[in-house]
mmCIF file of the C-alpha atoms, coordinates in Angstrom:
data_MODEL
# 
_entry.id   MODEL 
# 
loop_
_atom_site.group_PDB 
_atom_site.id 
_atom_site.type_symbol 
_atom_site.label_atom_id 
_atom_site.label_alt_id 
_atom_site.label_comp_id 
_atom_site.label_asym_id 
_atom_site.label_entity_id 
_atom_site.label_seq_id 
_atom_site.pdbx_PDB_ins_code 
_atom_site.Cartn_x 
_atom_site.Cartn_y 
_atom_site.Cartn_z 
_atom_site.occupancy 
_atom_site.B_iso_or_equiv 
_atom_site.pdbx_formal_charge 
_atom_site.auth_seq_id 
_atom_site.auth_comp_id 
_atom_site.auth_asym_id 
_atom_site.auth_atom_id 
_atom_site.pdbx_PDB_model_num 
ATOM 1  C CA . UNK A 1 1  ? -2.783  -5.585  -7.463  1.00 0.00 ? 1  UNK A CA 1 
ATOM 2  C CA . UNK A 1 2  ? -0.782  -4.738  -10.988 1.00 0.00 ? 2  UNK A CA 1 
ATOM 3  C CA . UNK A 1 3  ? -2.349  -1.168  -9.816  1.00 0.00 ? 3  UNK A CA 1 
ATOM 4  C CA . UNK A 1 4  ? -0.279  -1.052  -6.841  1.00 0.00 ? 4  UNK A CA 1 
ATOM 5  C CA . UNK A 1 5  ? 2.942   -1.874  -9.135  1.00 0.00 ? 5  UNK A CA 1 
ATOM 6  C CA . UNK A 1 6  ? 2.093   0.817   -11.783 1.00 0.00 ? 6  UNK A CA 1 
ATOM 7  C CA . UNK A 1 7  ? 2.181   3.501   -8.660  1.00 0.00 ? 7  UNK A CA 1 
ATOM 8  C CA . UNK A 1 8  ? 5.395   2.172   -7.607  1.00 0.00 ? 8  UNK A CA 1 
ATOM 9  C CA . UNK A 1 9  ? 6.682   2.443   -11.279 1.00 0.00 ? 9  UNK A CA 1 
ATOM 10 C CA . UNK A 1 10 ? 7.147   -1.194  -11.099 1.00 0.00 ? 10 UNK A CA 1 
ATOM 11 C CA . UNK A 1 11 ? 5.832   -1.199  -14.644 1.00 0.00 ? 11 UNK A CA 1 
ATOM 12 C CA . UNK A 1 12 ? 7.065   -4.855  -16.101 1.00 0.00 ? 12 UNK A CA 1 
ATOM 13 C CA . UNK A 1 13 ? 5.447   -6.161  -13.031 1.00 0.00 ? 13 UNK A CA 1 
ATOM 14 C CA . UNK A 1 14 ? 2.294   -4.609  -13.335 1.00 0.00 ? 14 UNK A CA 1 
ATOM 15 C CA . UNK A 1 15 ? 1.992   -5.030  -17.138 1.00 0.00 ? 15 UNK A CA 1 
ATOM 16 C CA . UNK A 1 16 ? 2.455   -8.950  -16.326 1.00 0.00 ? 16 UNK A CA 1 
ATOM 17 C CA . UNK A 1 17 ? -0.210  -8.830  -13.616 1.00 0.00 ? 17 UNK A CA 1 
ATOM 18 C CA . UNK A 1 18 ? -2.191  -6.890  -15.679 1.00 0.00 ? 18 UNK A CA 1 
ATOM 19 C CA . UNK A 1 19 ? -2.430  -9.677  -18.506 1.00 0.00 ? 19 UNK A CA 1 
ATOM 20 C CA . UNK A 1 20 ? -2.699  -12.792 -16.035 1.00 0.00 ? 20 UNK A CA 1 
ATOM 21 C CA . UNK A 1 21 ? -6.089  -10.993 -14.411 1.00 0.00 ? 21 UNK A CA 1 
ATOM 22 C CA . UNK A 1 22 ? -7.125  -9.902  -17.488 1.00 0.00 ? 22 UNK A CA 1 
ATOM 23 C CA . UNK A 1 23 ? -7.066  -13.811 -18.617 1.00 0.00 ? 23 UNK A CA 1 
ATOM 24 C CA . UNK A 1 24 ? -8.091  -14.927 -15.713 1.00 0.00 ? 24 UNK A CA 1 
ATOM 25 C CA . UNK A 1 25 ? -10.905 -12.853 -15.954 1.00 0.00 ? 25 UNK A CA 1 
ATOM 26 C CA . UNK A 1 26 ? -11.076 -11.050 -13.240 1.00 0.00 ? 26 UNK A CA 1 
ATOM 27 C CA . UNK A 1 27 ? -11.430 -7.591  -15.066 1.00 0.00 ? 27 UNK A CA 1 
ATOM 28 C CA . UNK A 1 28 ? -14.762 -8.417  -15.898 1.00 0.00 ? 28 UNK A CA 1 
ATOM 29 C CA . UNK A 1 29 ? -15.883 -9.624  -12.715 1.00 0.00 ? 29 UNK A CA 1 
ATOM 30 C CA . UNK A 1 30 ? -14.350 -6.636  -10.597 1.00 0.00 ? 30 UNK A CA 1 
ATOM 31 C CA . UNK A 1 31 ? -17.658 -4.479  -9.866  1.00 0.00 ? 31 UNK A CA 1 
ATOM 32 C CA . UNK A 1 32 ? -16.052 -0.844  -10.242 1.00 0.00 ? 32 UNK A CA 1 
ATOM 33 C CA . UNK A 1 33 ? -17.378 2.360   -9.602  1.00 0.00 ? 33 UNK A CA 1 
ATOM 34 C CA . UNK A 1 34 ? -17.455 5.253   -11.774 1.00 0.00 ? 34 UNK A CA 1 
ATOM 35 C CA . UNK A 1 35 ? -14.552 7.016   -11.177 1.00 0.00 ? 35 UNK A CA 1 
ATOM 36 C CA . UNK A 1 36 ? -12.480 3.808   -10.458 1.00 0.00 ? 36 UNK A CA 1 
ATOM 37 C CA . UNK A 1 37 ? -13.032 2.757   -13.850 1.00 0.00 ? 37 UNK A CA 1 
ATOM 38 C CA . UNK A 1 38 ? -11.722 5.984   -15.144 1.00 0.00 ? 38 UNK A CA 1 
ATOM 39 C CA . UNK A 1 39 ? -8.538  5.405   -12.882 1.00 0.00 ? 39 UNK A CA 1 
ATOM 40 C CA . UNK A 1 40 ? -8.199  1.947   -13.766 1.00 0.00 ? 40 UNK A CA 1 
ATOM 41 C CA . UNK A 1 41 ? -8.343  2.754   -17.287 1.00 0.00 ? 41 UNK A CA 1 
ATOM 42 C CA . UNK A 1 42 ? -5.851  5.528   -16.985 1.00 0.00 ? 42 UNK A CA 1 
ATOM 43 C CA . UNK A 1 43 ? -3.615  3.368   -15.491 1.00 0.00 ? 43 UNK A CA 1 
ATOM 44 C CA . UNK A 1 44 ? -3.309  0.581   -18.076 1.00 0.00 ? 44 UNK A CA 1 
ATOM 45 C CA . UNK A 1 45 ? -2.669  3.686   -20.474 1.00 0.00 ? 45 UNK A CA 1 
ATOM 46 C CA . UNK A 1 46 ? 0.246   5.118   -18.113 1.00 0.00 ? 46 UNK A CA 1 
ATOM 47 C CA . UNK A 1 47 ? 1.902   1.648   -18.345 1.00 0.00 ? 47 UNK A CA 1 
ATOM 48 C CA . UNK A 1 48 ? 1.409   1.105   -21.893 1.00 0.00 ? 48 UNK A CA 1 
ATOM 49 C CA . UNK A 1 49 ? 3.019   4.537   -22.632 1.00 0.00 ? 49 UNK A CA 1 
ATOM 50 C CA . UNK A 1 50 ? 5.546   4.118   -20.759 1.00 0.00 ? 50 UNK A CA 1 
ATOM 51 C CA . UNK A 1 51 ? 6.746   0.989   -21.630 1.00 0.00 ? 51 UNK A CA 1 
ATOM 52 C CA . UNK A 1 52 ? 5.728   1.232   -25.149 1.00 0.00 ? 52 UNK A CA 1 
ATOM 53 C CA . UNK A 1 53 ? 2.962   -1.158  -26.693 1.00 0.00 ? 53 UNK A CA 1 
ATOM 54 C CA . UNK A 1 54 ? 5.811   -3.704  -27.690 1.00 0.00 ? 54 UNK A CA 1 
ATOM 55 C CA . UNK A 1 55 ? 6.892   -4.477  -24.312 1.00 0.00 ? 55 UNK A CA 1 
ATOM 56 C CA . UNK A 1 56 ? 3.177   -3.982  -22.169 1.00 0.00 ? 56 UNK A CA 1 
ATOM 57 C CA . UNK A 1 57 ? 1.951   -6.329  -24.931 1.00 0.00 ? 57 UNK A CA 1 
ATOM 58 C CA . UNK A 1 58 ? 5.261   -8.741  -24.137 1.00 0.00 ? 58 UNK A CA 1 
ATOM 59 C CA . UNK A 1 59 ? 4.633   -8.416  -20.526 1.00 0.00 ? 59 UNK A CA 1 
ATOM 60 C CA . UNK A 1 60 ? 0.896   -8.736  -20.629 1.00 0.00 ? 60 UNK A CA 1 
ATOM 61 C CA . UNK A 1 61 ? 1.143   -11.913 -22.971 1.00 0.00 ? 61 UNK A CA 1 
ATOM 62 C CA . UNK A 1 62 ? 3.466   -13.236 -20.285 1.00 0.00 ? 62 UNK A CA 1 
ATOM 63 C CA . UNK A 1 63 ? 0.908   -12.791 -17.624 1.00 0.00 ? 63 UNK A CA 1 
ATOM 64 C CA . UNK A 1 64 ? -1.874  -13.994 -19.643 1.00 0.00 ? 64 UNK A CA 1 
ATOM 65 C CA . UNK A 1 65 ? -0.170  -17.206 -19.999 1.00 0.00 ? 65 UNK A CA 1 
ATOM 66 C CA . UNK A 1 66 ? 0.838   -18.395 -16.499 1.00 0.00 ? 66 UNK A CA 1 
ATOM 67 C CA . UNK A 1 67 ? -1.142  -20.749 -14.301 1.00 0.00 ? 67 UNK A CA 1 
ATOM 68 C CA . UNK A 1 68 ? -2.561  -19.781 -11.310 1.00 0.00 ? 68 UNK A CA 1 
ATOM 69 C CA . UNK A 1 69 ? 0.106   -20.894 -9.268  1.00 0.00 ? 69 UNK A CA 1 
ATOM 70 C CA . UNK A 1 70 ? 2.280   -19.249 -11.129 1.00 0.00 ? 70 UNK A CA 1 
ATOM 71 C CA . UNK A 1 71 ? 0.689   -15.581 -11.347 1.00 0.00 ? 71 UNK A CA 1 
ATOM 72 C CA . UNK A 1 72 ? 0.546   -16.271 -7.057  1.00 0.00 ? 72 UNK A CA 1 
ATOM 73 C CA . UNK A 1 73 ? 4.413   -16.842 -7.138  1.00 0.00 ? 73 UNK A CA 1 
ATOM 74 C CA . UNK A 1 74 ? 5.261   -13.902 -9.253  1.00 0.00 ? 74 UNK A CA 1 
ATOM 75 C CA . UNK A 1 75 ? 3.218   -11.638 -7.290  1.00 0.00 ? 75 UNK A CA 1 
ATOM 76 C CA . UNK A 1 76 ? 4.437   -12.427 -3.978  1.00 0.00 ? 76 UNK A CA 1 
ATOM 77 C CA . UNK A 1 77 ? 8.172   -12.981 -5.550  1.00 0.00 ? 77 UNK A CA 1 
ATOM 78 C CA . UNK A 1 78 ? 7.594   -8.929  -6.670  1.00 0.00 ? 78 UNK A CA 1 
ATOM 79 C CA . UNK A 1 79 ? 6.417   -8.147  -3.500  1.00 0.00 ? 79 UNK A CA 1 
ATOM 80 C CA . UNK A 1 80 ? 8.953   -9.571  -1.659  1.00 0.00 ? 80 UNK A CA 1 
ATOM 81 C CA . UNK A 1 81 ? 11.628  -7.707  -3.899  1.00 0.00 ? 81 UNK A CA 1 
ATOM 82 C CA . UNK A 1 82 ? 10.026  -3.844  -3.459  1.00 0.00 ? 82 UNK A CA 1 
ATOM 83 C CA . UNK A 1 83 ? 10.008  -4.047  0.390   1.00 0.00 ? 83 UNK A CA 1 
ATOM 84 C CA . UNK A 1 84 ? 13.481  -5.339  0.635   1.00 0.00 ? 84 UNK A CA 1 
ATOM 85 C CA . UNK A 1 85 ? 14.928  -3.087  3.099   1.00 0.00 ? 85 UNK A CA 1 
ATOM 86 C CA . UNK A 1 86 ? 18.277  -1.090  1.184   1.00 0.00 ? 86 UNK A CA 1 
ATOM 87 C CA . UNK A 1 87 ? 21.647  -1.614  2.073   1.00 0.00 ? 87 UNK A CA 1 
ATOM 88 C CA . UNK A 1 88 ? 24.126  1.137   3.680   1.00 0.00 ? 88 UNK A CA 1 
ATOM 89 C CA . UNK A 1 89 ? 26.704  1.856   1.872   1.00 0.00 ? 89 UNK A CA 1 
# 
């Protein structure tokens, strides 16, 4: 899922998500190939550079401390807000 975000550029998002699988252990239980690893990998890097290790720290500390429920809200709550259809001017 915080993969999804990272494409979008959604990177606060996905740095959060990030953290609350990561504590929620789900990184370790996620049976990835090969080459997914590598692209998993390489996407926890993109997000840290671009967001600097301050802030993906900040946002992954964030994640890593919400409850279930809570990790469930925020996710669909982000969802929700990238497929908001765009006004017309």
């Amino acid at each position: 899922m915080f993969a999804i975000f990272e494409s979008l550029g959604d990177d606060e998002v996905a740095a959060t998500l990030y953290g609350a699988l990561d504590a929620a252990g789900v990184m370790c239980a996620l049976p990835l190939e090969p080459g997914n690893a590598d692209d998993f990998d390489q996407a926890v890097q993109r997000l840290a550079s671009r967001l600097g290790d301050h802030r993906f720290k900040e946002a992954a500390e964030q994640g890593r401390a919400m409850r279930d429920e809570e990790v469930v809200r925020y996710a669909l709550g982000a969802i929700a807000g990238a497929t908001k259809p765009t006004e017309a001017p």
